[in-house]
N, C-alpha and C positions, 0 to 999 in steps of 0.2 A: 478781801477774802484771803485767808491764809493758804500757802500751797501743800499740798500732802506731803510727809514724806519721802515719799519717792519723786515730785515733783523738783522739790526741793533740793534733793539729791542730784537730779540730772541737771537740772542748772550747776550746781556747783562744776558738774564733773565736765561740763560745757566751760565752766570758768578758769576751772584748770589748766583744760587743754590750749585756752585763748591766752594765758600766763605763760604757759610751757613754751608757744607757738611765737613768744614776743619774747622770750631768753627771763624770763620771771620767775620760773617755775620753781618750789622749794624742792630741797630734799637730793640725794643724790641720784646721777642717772646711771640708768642700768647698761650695762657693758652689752654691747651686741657683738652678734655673729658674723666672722669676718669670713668671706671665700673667696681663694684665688690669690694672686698677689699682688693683684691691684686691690686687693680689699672688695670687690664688685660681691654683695649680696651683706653688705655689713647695714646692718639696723639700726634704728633711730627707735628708740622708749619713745610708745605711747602714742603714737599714730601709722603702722604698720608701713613704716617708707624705709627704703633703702637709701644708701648715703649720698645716690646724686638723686633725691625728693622723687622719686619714682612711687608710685602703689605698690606694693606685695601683691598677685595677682592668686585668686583661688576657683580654680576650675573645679566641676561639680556637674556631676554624670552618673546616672543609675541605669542597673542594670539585675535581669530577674531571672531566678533559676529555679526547677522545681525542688521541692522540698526535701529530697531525697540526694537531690545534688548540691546542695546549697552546703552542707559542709566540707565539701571536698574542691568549690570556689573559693571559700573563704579563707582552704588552705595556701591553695594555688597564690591569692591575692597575699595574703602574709608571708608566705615563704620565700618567692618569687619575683610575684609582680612589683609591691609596691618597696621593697628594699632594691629592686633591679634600678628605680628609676633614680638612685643614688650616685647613678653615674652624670645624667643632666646636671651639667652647672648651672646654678641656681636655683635646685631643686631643695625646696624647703625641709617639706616632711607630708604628710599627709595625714586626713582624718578616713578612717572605714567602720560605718554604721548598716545595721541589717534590721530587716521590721518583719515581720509577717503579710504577707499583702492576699488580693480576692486569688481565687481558681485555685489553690492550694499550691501557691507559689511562694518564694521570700524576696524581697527587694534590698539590693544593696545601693547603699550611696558610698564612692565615694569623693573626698573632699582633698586635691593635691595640691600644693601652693608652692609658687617659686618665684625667685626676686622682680622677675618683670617678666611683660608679654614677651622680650626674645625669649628667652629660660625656654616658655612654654613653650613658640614656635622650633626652638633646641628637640624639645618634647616628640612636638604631637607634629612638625611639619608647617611649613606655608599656608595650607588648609586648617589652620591651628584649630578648630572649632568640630573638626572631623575626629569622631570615636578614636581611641585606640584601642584594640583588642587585642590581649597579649597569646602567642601560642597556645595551643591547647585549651584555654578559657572558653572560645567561642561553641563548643560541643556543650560547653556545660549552660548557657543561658539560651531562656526561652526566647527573650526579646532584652533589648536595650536601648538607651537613647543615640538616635545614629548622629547627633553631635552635643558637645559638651558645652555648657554655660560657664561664660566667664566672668570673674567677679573681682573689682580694686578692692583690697581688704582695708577696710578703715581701722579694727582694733582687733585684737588677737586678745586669747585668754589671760597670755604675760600682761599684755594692756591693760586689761581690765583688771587683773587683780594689783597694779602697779597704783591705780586709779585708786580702786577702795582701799588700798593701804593707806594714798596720801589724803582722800577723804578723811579715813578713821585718826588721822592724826599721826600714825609710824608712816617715817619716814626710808622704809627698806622695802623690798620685796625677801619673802621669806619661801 
């Protein structure tokens, strides 16, 4: 039986990685981010590790505000919060997504990544897994999660479009 598509696809992009992972891999590699001067938080194309094979670690916590409050959080979190955290060495960058959620509330995620679990412990503390709630924020949400999930990033979006580029045949990321 033939595989679909997309089946098809994700083998390849399984074969890639297993070629990339053995020094095989075609095509030029992508220059990663260096921080510090030991180089600590410098990246490796296409499997989301830093340069001593560590995970990229992506911590991921939501939190809910009424509706009336919800754009004056989201200020706070843009202006503030998630550019403040720029002083953390090892702090990557972050994702912040909002939805509509039940009780006429909005729910925010967000999504912070940084070169390894110290970075985060830098972060959030020994209790690495304990909320952080930055000044003034905490008036503005109904509820939130009183600790964050943490997550080894296996591929990041540069990954993956690094991926379908060398699928499609070019060998750049553009």
């Amino acid at each position: 039986m033939l595989a679909s598509g997309a089946e098809a696809g994700l083998g390849r992009v399984e074969e890639l990685k297993m070629e990339e992972e053995e020094g095989r891999g075609r095509g030029k590699r992508e220059e990663g981010r260096v921080e510090g001067e030991e180089g600590r938080g410098k990246r490796e194309e296409g499997r989301g590790k830093d340069s001593e094979g560590h995970r990229m670690i992506s911590r991921i916590w939501h939190g809910w505000t009424k509706v009336e409050d919800a754009a004056k959080y989201e200020s706070l979190l843009r202006a503030d919060v998630l550019p403040g955290i720029h002083r953390i060495r090892g702090y990557n960058g972050a994702y912040l997504m909002k939805r509509e959620a039940a009780n006429q509330e909005i729910e925010f995620v967000t999504i912070t990544q940084f070169v390894d679990i110290n970075a985060v412990k830098a972060f959030a503390g020994t209790d690495y897994e304990r909320a952080v709630i930055a000044p003034g924020a905490g008036k503005l949400l109904t509820h939130y999660d009183k600790r964050s999930a943490h997550y080894e990033t296996l591929l990041t979006p540069s990954d993956v479009r690094a991926l379908a580029a060398r699928i499609s045949g070019r060998h750049r990321v553009v």
